[in-house]
C-alpha positions in Angstrom: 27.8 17.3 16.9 25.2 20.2 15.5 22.3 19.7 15.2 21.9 21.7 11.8 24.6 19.1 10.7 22.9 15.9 11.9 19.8 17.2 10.4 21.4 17.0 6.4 23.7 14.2 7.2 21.9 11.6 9.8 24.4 9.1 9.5 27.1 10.9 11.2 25.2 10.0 14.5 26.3 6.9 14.0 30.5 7.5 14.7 32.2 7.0 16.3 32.3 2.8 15.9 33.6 0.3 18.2 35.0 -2.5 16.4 32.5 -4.6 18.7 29.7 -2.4 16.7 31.3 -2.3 13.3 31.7 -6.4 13.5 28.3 -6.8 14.7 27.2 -4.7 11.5 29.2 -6.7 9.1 28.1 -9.2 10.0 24.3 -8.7 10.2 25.0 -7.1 6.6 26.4 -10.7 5.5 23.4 -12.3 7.0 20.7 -10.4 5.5 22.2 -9.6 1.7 22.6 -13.9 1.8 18.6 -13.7 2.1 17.8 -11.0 0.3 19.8 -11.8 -3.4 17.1 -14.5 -4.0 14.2 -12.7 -2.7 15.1 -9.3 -4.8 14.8 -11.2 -8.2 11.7 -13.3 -6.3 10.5 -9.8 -6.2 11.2 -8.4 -9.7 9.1 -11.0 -10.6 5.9 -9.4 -9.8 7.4 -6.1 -11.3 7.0 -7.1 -14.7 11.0 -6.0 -15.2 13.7 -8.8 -15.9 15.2 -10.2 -12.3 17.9 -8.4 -12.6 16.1 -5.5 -11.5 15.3 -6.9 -8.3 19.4 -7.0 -7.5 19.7 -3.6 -8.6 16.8 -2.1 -6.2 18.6 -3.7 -3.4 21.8 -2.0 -4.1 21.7 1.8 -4.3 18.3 2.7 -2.4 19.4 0.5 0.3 22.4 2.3 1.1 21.0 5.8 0.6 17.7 4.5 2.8 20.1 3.6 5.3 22.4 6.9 5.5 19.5 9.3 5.4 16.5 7.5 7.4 16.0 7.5 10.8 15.7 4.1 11.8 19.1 2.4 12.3 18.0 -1.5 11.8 15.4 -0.6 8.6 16.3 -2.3 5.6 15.3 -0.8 2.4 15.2 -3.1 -1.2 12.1 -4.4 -3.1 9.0 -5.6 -1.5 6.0 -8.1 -2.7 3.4 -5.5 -2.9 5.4 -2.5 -4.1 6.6 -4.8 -7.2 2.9 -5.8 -7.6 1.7 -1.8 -7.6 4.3 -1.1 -9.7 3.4 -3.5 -12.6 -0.1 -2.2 -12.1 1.0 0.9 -12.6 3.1 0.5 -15.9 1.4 -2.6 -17.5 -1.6 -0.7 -19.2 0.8 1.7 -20.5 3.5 -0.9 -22.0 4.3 -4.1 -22.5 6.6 -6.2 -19.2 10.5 -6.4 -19.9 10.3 -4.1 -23.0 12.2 -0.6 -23.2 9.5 1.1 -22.8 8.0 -0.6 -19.8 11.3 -0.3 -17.8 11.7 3.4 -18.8 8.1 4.0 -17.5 9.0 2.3 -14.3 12.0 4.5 -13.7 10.4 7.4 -14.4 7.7 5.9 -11.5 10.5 5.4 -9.2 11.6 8.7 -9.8 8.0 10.2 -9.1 7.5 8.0 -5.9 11.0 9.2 -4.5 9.8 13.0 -5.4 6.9 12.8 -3.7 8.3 11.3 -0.3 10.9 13.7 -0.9 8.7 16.7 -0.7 6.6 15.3 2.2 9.4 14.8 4.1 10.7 18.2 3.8 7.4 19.7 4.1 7.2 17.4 7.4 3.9 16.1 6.0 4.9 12.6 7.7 1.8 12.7 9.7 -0.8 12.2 6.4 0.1 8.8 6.6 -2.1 9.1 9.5 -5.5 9.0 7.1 -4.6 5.6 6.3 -6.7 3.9 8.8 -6.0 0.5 10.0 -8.7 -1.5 9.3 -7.8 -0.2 5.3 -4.2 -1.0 5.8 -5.5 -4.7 6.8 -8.0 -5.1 3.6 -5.6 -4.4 1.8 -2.4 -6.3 2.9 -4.6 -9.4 2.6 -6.5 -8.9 0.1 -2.8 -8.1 -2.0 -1.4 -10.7 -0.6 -3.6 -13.4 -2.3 -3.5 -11.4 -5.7 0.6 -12.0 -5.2 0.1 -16.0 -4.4 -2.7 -16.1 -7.0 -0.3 -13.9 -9.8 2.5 -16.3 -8.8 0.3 -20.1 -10.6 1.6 -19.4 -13.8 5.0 -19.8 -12.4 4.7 -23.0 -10.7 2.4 -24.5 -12.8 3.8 -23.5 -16.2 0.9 -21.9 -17.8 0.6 -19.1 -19.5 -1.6 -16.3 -18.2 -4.1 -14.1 -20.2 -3.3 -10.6 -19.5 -6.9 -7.9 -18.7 -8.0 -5.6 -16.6 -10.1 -8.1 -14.9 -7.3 -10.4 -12.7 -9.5 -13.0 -11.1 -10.9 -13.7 -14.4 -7.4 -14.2 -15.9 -7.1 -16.8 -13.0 -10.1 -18.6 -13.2 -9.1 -19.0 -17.3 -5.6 -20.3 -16.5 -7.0 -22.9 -14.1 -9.6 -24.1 -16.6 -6.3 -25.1 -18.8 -5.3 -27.2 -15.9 -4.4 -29.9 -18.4 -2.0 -28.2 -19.8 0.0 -28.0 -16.7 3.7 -28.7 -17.2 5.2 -31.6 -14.9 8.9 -30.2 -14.9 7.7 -27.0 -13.7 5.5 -28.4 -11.0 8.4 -30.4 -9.9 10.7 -28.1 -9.8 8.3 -25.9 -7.9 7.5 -29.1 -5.5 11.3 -29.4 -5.1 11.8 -25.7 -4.2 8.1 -25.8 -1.7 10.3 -28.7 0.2 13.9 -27.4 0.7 12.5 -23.8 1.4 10.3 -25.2 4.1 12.3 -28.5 5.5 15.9 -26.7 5.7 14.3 -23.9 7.8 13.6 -26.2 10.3 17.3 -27.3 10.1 19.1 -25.2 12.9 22.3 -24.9 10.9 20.7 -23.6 7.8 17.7 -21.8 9.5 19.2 -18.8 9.1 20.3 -19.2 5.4 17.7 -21.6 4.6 16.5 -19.4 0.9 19.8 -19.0 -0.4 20.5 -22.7 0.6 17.4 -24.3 -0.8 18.1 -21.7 -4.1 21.4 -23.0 -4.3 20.5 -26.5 -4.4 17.5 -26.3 -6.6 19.9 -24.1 -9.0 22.6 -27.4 -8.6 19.7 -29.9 -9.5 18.6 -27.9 -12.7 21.7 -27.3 -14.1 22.8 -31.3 -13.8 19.4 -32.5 -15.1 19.3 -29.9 -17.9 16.2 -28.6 -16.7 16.1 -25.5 -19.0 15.5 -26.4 -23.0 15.7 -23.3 -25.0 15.4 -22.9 -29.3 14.3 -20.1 -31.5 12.4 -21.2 -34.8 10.6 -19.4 -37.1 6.9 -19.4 -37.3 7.8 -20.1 -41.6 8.9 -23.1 -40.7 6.1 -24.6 -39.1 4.6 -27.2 -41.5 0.9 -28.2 -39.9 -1.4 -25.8 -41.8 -3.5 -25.1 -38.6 -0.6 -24.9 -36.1 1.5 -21.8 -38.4 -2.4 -20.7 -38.8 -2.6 -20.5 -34.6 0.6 -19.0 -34.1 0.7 -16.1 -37.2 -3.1 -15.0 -35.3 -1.6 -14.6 -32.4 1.3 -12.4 -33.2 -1.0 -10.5 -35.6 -3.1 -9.7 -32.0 -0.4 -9.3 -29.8 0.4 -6.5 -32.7 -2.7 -4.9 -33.0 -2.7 -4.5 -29.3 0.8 -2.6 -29.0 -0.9 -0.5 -31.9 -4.1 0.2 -30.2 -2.2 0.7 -26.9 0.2 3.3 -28.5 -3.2 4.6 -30.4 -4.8 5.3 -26.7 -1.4 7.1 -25.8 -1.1 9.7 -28.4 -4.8 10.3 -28.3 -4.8 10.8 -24.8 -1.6 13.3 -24.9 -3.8 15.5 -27.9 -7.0 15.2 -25.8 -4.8 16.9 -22.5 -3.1 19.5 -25.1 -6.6 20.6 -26.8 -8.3 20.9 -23.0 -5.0 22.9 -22.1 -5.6 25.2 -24.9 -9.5 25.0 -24.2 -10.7 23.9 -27.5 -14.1 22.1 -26.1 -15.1 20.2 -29.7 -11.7 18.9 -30.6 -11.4 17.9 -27.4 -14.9 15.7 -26.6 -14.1 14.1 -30.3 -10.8 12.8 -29.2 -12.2 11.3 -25.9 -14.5 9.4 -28.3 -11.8 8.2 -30.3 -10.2 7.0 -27.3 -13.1 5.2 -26.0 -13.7 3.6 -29.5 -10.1 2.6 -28.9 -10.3 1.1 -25.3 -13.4 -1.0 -26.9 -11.2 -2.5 -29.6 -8.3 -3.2 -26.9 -10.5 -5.3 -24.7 -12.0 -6.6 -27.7 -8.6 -7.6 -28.8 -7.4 -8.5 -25.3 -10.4 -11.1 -25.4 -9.3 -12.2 -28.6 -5.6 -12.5 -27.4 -6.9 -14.3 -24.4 -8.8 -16.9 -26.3 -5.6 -17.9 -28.9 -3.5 -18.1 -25.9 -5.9 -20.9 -24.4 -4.8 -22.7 -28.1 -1.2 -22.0 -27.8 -1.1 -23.3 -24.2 -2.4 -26.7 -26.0 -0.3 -26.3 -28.8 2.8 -29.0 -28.7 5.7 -28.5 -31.5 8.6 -31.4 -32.5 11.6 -31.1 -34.6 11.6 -33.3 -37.6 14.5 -33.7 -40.5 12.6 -33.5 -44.0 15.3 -33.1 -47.3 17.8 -32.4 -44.7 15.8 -29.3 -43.6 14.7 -28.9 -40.4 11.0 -28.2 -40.2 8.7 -28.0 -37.1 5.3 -30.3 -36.9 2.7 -30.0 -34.6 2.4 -33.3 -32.1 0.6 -36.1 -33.7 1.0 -34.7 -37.1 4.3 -36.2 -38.5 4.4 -38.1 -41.8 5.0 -41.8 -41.1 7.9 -41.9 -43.2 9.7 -39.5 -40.6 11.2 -39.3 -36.9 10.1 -36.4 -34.6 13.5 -35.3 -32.3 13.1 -35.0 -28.9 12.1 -32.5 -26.7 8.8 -31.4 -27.1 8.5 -27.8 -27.5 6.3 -25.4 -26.3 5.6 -21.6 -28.0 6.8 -19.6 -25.0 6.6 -15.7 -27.2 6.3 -14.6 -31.0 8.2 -11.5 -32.1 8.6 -10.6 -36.1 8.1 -14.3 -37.0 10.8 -15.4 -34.7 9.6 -17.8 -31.8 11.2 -18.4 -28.6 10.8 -22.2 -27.4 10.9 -24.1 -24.7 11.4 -27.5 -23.8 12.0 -27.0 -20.2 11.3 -24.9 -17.7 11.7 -21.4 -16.9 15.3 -20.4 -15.4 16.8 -17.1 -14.7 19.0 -16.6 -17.9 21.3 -14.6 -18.2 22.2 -12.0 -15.7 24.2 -8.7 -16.9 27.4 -8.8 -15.1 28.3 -5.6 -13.4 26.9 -2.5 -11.5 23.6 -0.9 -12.6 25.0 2.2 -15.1 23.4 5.4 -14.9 20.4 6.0 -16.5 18.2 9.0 -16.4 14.1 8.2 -16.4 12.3 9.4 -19.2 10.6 12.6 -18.5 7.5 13.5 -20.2 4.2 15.4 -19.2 2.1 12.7 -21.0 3.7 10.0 -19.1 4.0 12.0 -15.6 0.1 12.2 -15.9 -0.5 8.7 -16.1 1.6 7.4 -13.9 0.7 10.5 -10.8 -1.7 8.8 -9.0 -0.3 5.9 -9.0 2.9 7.2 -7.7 1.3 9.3 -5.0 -0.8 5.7 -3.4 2.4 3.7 -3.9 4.5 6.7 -2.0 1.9 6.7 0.8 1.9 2.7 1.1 5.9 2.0 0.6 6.1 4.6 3.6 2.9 2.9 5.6 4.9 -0.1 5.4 8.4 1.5 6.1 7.4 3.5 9.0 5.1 0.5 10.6 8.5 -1.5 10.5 10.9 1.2 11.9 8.4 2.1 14.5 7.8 -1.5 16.0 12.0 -2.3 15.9 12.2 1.4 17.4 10.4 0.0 20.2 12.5 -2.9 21.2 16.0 -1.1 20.8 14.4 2.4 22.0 15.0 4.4 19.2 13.2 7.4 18.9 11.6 7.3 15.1 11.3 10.4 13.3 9.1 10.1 10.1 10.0 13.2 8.4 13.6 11.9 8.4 12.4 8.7 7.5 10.2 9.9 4.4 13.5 11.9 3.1 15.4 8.8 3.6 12.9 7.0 1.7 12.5 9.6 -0.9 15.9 9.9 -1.6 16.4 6.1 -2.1 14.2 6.2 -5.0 15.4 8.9 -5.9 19.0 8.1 -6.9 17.8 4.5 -7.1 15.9 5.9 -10.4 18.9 6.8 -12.3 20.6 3.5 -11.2 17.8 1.4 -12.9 16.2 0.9 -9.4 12.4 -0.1 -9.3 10.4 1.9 -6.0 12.0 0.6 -2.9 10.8 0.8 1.0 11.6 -0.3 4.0 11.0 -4.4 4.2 9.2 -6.7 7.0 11.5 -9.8 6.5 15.1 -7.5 5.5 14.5 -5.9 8.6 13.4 -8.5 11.5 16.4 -10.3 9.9 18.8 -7.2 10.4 17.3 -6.8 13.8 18.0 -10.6 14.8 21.5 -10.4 13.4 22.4 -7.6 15.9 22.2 -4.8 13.9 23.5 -1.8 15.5 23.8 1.0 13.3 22.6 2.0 9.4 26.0 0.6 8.4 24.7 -2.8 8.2 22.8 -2.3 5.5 25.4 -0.1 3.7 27.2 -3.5 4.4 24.9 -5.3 2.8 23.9 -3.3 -0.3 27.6 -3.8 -1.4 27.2 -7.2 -0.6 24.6 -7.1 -3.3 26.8 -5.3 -5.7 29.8 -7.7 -5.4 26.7 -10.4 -6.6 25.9 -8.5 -9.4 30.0 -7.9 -9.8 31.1 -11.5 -9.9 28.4 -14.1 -9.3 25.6 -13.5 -11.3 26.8 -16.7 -14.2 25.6 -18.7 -11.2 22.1 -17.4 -11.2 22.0 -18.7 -15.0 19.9 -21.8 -14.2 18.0 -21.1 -11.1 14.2 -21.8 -12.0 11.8 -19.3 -11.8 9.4 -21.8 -10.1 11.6 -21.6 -7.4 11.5 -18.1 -6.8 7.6 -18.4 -7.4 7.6 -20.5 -4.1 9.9 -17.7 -2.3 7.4 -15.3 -2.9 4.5 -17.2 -2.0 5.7 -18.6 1.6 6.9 -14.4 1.8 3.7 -13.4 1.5 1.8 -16.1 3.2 2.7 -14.4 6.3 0.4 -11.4 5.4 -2.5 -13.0 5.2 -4.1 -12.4 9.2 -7.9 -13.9 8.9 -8.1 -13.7 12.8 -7.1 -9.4 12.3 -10.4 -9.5 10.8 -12.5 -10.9 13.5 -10.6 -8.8 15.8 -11.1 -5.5 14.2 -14.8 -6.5 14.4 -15.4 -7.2 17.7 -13.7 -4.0 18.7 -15.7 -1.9 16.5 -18.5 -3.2 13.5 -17.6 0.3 11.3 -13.9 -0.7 11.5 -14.4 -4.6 10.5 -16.9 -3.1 7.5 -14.1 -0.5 6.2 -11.3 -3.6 6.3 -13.6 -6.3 5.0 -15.0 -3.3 2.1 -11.5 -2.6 1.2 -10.3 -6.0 0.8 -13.1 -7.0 -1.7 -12.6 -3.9 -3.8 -8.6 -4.5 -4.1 -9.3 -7.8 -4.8 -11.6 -7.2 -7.7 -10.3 -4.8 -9.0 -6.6 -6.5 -9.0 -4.5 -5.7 -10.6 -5.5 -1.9 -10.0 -4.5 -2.2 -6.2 -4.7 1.1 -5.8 -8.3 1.5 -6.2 -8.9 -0.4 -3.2 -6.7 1.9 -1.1 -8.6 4.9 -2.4 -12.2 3.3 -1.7 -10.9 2.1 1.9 -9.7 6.0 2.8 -12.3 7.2 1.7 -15.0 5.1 3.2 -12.6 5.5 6.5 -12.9 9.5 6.3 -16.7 8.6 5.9 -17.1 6.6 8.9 -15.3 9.6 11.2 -17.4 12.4 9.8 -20.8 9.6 10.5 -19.2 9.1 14.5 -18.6 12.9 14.9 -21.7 14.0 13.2 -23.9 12.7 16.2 -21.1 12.5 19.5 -22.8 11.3 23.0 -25.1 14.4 24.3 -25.6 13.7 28.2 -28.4 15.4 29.9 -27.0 15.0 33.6 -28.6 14.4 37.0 -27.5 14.4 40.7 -26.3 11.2 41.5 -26.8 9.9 45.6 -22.7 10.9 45.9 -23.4 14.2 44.5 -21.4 13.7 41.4 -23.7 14.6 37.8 -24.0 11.7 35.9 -26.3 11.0 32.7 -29.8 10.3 33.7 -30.7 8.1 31.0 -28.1 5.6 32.2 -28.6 6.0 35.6 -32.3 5.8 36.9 -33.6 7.9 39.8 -31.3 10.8 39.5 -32.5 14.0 41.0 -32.7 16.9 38.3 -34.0 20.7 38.8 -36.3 22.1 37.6 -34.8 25.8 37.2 -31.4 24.1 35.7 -30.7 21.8 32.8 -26.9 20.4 32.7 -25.8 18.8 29.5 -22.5 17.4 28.6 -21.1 17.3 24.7 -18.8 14.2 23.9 -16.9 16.1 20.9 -15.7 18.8 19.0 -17.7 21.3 17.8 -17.8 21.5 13.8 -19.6 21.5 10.5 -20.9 18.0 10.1 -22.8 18.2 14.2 -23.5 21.6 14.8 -27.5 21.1 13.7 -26.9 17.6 16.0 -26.0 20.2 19.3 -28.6 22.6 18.3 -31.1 20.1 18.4 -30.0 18.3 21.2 -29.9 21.9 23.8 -33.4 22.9 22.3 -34.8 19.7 23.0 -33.4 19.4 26.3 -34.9 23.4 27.0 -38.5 21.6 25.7 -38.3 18.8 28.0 -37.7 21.5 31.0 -39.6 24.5 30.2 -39.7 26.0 33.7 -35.7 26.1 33.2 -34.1 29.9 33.7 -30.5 28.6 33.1 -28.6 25.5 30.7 -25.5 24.7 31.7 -23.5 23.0 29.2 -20.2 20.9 30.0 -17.6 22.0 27.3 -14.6 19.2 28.6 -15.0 17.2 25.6 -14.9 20.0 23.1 -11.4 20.4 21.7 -12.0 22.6 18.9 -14.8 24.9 17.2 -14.9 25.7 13.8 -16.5 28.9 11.9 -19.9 27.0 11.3 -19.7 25.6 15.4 -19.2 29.3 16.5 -22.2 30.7 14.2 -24.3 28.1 15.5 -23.6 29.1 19.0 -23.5 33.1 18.5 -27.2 32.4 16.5 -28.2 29.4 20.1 -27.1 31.8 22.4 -30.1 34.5 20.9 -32.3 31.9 20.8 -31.7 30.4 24.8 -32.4 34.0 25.7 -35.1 35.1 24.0 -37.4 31.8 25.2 -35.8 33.0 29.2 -33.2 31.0 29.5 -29.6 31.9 30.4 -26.5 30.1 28.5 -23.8 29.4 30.8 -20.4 27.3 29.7 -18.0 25.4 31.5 -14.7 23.6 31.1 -13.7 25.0 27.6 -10.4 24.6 26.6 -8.0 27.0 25.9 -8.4 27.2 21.7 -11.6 27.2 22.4 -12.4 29.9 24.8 -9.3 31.7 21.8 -12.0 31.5 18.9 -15.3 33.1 21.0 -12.6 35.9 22.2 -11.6 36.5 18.6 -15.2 36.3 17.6 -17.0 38.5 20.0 -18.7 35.3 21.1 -16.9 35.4 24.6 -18.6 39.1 25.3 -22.0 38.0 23.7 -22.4 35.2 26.0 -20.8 37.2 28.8 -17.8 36.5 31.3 -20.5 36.1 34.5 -21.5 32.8 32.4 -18.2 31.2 31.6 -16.2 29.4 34.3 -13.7 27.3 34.2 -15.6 24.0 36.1 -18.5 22.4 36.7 -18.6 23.0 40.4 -17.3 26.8 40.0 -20.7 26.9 37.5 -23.0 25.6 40.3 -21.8 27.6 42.6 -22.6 30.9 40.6 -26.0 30.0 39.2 -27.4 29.0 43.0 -26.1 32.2 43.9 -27.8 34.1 41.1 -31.4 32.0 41.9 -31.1 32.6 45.5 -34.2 32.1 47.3 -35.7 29.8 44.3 -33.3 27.2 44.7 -34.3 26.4 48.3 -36.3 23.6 47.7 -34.7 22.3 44.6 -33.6 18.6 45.9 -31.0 18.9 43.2 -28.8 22.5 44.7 -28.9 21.0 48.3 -25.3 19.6 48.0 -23.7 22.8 45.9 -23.2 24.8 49.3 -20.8 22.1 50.5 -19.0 21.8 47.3 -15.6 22.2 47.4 -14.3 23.7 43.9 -10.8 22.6 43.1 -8.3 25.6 42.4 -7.1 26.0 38.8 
């Protein structure tokens, strides 16, 4: 098949199938999408988006991740961490499962798919490469425990306080541990046990989510475990309760204001800078500072009535034959309170949605995702850039991690250009089919692997799998509890948490363990803004190269008793000349060590003043910059004019290129270049003659033999 061909179309490598491959797919497909249905709404979860969403990412961007990537066991769909970065992302700008948060989040997907696009093409696949490891390991586990930790108010019922501060958010919610709500727990308990227990089961090992989902789904549906009303706040007769509730809306109001305030300021501030009008400009940036103090003051605010409204208990009561609501404890004598007890679960235009019960699923839109275009705007593309740009580097981190360790046990060769397009392309079309950012998943695609996997099909397999779900099954998701998919995502991610990576990474190298352990405190405290972690931890990375590379190993070498040169401050009793000093460089030759070098060869020429030639060992240097080659064209001058010849040996090829381009090749002169240490030797005991006789260190150089190159 052509190559030009294969190159647009990758999937055609795949034909022609055996029926032996094609079952094998199918069935792998099966086994997978049975898994991943529960896990994709687990995962919308943490998006902020309704569940829904979740089924939807794991339907188009699988299948186009899957035709136009390179790996051929990969499975594409939502992941833990993406979903977490992407309510990051969109959260300050809108408020979870409105309109406008899901059109910002599409219009995210769209920007993350762009950008992996264009790397792709641009075969940029190796910048992933500035992502260290000991980063990518701060911040897997330090993300890991913001998803368990963002996960409580889902298994314990409690509503969470929402600030740019996410620990803090925590540590409020579990000083309200009173108000924990038993059903919720219980269901929570229920789901901890079957997930864990039927896993151990060998007939339902490998269906063990969807098997404890379905039973947990069985068990609140018979015991009428979801208790849903709408009342208005009108009708609540306690003076202090209506009192609690109208505050709270009136907040939750003032921030959307404020929040929409920020926007439109912001979007003049960018237009007046564009259009370089410098006053205008600095007194819009201190109305929007005014305006981010009011939002956290109102945040706080908002924070401290939803402590009260946690508390706050509501019953039913018959007064006239009118239905009024009383706060717990507060009915008249003369009347009798209807069960359940309700709890204020939102307030919207004096309408509040109640619950008696826990949190279930709802109702699922039957049918296939329509098409939807994102909506575009400059204001909003600016906001959301760098966010897009560290969740495109990190979706493809973890996609090309997984790819490349499956490549190695089927040997597949990986290519991650491919692989970014097929990436990028996913969320691509998975934008205009209500898709959230996708990327290639840990537990989709060991499971794919185990299931015999054997071409790209499988998962084309199992994204329809997916779609018949959303087709014809989704009035069974009605009543599955959200505590249950809480647990899901919290045994998911347990697996990412890797202490003993930690102690490993420092023992092999201190720098490393202080780069991983730096970058998991800052994603941690600055949660939910993950991405400020991964921006502190590459650039603290890049830091720690240019500190090892600003000072690399000088060797000032000696004549070891088996007439090999080896350093003399690690070896004692080496014999050295007196007419020679040898020195080895352990690095390239750049900007950041070029005064290290110079310093080094003019300390080593103090040390040895009677010294008529330095020989330096160039086998370690694999490049030289502009500033390198000054420093040398400006050394060389300086060697010679204190009587001491400069002579080279072992550069490399590119090397040897930039002194030939430069004119440093003639200024140091051909007679002082050679290609090895021995061949070096050789010429500068030939050129002392008669005053190397007695120099202990030249007696062996006569009976070198120089190897041929």
């Amino acid at each position: 098949m052509p190559a030009r061909l294969l190159r647009f179309f990758p999937f055609l490598a795949w034909f022609p199938l055996s029926p032996l491959i094609l079952r094998a797919d199918l069935m792998a497909g099966i086994t997978g999408a049975l898994i991943l249905v529960p896990k994709a709404m687990a995962y919308a979860q943490l998006s902020g988006l309704p569940l829904y969403f979740g089924l939807y990412t794991a339907f188009i961007p699988a299948i186009i991740g899957a035709l136009w990537g390179s790996s051929r066991q990969l499975a594409t769909g939502p992941v833990a961490i993406i979903s977490l970065m992407t309510a990051a992302a969109v959260a300050p700008l809108a408020v979870s499962n409105t309109p406008e948060y899901i059109g910002l989040a599409l219009l995210l997907t769209l920007l993350v798919g762009l950008i992996q696009l264009a790397l792709g093409v641009l075969k940029l696949g190796t910048i992933v490469n500035f992502v260290a490891h000991p980063v990518i390991l701060g911040f897997m586990n330090a993300a890991a425990i913001v998803i368990g930790l963002s996960q409580l108010d889902a298994l314990l019922g409690i509503p969470k306080g929402r600030s740019d501060f996410f620990l803090g958010d925590i540590w409020d919610m579990m000083t309200q541990l009173t108000s924990v709500h038993i059903p919720t727990v219980g269901m929570a308990v229920l789901g901890f046990v079957l997930l864990v227990g039927l896993k151990k089961i060998s007939l339902f090992s490998k269906v063990s989510v969807l098997a404890a989902v379905t039973i947990a789904t069985l068990v609140s549906a018979l015991v009428g475990y979801d208790q849903r009303d709408q009342g208005n706040v009108a009708d609540i007769v306690t003076p202090y309760a209506r009192d609690l509730v109208v505050r709270f809306e009136e907040c939750q109001v003032r921030i959307a204001a404020v929040a929409e305030e920020i926007t439109v300021l912001s979007a003049q501030q960018r237009a007046a800078e564009k259009d370089a009008q410098i006053w205008p400009a600095a007194g819009l940036r201190h109305e929007i500072e005014l305006s981010r103090l009011e939002l956290r003051s109102q945040e706080r605010r908002h924070n401290e009535l939803l402590r009260e409204i946690r508390k706050l208990r509501l019953v039913h009561a018959e007064e006239q034959g009118v239905e009024k609501l009383y706060a717990l404890g507060t009915i008249p004598e003369h009347m009798v309170a209807d069960s359940p007890v309700w709890r204020v679960k939102s307030v919207q235009d004096g309408r509040m949605q109640l619950a008696g019960g826990g949190d279930v699923v709802g109702v699922v839109p039957a049918g296939l995702p329509g098409l939807r275009l994102p909506v575009f705007s400059f204001d909003a593309v600016a906001q959301l850039l760098v966010s897009a740009l560290v969740i495109a580097l990190v979706a493809f981190m973890e996609s090309i991690s997984m790819a490349k360790a499956m490549a190695s046990k089927v040997r597949q060769h990986i290519d991650p250009n491919q692989e970014l397009i097929g990436q990028g392309l996913a969320n691509v079309c998975g934008s205009f089919f209500q898709a959230y950012p996708a990327c290639g998943s840990f537990t989709g695609s060991a499971i794919n692997l185990q299931a015999g996997a054997r071409t790209g099909l499988a998962m084309v397999f199992n994204g329809l799998f997916v779609a018949m779900t959303l087709l014809f099954f989704t009035p069974w998701l009605y009543h599955l509890p959200k505590a249950v998919l809480a647990v899901i995502i919290v045994l998911a991610v347990a697996g990412l948490l890797t202490p003993h990576a930690f102690v490993h990474t420092w023992k092999a190298n201190r720098g490393d363990g202080i780069v991983a352990l730096v970058t998991f405190l800052v994603t941690l405290l600055a949660a939910p803004h993950l991405d400020q972690g991964i921006m502190v931890g590459v650039a603290l990375s890049i830091c720690l190269y240019l500190y090892r590379t600003m000072a690399p190993r000088v060797a000032i070498l000696g004549r070891y008793q088996d007439g090999t040169l080896r350093d003399i401050h690690v070896h004692k009793a080496l014999t050295t000349s007196g007419l020679l000093t040898v020195m080895r460089f352990d690095g390239s030759l750049y900007f950041a060590n070029t005064a290290h070098f110079e310093e080094a060869v003019l300390t080593a020429v103090a040390d040895n003043k009677q010294a008529r030639f330095f020989l330096i060992i160039g086998d370690a240097i694999n490049f030289l910059d502009s500033s390198g080659e000054e420093m040398l064209q400006n050394l060389v001058g300086q060697l010679r004019e204190a009587g001491v010849e400069p002579v080279f040996s072992g550069l490399k090829k590119q090397v040897l290129d930039v002194m030939r381009t430069t004119g440093l090749y003639d200024r140091i002169g051909e007679k002082n270049i050679y290609a090895t240490e021995c061949q070096a030797l050789k010429a500068i005991l030939e050129r002392l003659g008669q005053d190397a006789q007695d120099d202990a260190f030249f007696a062996q150089v006569d009976t070198m033999t120089c190897p041929n190159l």
